[in-house]
Residue, then its C-alpha position, 0 to 999 in steps of 0.5 A: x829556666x829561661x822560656x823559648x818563644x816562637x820566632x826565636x830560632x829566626x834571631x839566630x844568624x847561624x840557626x839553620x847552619x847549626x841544624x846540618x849535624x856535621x857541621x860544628x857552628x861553635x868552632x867554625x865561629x872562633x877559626x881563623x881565615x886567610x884568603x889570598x887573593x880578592x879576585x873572582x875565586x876571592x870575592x866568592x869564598x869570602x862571601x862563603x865565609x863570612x856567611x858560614x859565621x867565619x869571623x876573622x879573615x887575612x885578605x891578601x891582593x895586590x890588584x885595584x878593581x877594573x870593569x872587566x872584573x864586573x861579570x863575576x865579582x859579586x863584591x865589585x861596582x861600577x864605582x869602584x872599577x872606575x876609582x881604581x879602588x883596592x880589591x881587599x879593600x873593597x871585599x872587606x867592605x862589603x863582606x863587612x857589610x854582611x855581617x859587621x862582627x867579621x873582622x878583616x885584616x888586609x895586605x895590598x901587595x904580593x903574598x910573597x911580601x909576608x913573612x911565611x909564620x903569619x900562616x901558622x895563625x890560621x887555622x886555614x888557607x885558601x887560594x884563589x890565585x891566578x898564577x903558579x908561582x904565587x899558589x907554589x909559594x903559598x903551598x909550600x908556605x902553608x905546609x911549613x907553617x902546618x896551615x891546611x891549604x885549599x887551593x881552586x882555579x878556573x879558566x873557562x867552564x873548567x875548574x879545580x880543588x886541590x885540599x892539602x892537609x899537613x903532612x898527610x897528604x900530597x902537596x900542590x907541588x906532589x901533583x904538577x907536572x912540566x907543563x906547570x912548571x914552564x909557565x911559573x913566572x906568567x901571570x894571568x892577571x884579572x886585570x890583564x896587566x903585563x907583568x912578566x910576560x903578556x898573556x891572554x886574558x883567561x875566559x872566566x865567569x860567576x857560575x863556573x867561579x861560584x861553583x869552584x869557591x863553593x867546593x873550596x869552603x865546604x872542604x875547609x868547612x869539613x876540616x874546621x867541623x873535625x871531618x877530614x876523613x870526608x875531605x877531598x882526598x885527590x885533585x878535583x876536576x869540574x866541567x861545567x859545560x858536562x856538568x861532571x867532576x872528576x878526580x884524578x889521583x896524586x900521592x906524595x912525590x918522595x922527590x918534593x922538597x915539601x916533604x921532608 
């Protein structure tokens, strides 16, 4: 029978992660996870993952790092603002550097680039996009390939979570209204590049950014560890300025094509 010497708990990376009784370690040390988008919501969740002992993580992003990006990217440098170097790239690199088991796979290019089946691979999506189409197109994606999604979103202090579980609960799509669909093909870039229409640049910062990635891990965290029942059931709405959440109920549109 082996011995168990003082400090050896100290050795164990996930050690205090595997004293949180609902959380399964083992499973979540063997899920699948892709991220689509490396911005400030992306450099945040990959963070959060890779410390919850994810090993295995799709990265998807189009965009190159620009200085403006330096106020809530925690993964990003001065040097690679001024390199223009690839967002995933970079993310990879240093999330690598927190943990060098994880192994990264990375798209430079559009999500809508890939063909939908590589999300069945996954056990679960996470969004952190900054325009509609793009969160439809992995929504819809995501609920064919049967792939919970975790959608989150800022602008300013205010953020939001969508968690989507296949096909037990309503969709991004279920929960939008005119409004949404009227700015589909704008796109508020991090960069602030033109590329339908020209849009204000979106007020942003790390702790409204940090809070909402957090909320988005831990769902998918409750998922992995067989705790659905716990999980996000409607669209979760955070104001940081009044330190509230609040949640404001959806249901399955009938009318939704995600929904057979």
């Amino acid at each position: 029978m082996g011995s168990i010497r003082p400090g050896d708990q100290d050795k164990d990376r996930l050690d205090r992660s595997r004293r949180i009784d609902w959380l399964d370690v083992d499973k979540i040390e063997r899920s699948k996870c892709a991220v689509v988008g490396a911005g400030a919501l992306g450099n945040e969740v990959v963070k959060d993952l890779v410390l919850s002992g994810i090993k295995d993580i799709l990265l998807i992003d189009m965009d190159h790092v620009v200085r403006s990006n330096l106020n809530r990217c925690v993964m990003f440098r001065d040097i690679d603002a001024e390199t223009k170097a690839m967002k995933v790239d970079v993310v990879a690199k240093r999330a690598t550097e927190m943990n060098p088991e994880v192994r990264f796979k990375v798209h430079k290019g559009r999500v809508e680039e890939l063909d939908w089946k590589i999300f069945k691979d996954y056990d679960l999506i996470f969004g952190c996009l900054d325009n509609v189409a793009a969160r439809l197109h992995v929504n819809s994606h995501s609920y064919y390939a049967g792939s919970p999604y975790i959608d989150g979103g800022t602008d300013g202090s205010s953020g939001k979570v969508q968690v989507v579980i296949p096909p037990k609960t309503p969709c991004l799509q279920c929960a939008m209204n005119r409004s949404h669909f009227k700015v589909l093909e704008r796109r508020y870039s991090c960069t602030g590049t033109d590329i339908v229409f020209h849009e204000r640049r979106v007020a942003a910062e790390i702790t409204t950014t940090s809070v909402i990635a957090a909320i988005q891990v831990r769902e998918g965290l409750k998922i992995l560890s067989g705790r659905e029942d716990s999980c996000i059931r409607n669209v979760m709405y955070y104001n940081g300025l009044l330190g509230t959440m609040d949640e404001y109920e959806t249901s399955i549109d009938p009318n939704c094509p995600n929904h057979p």
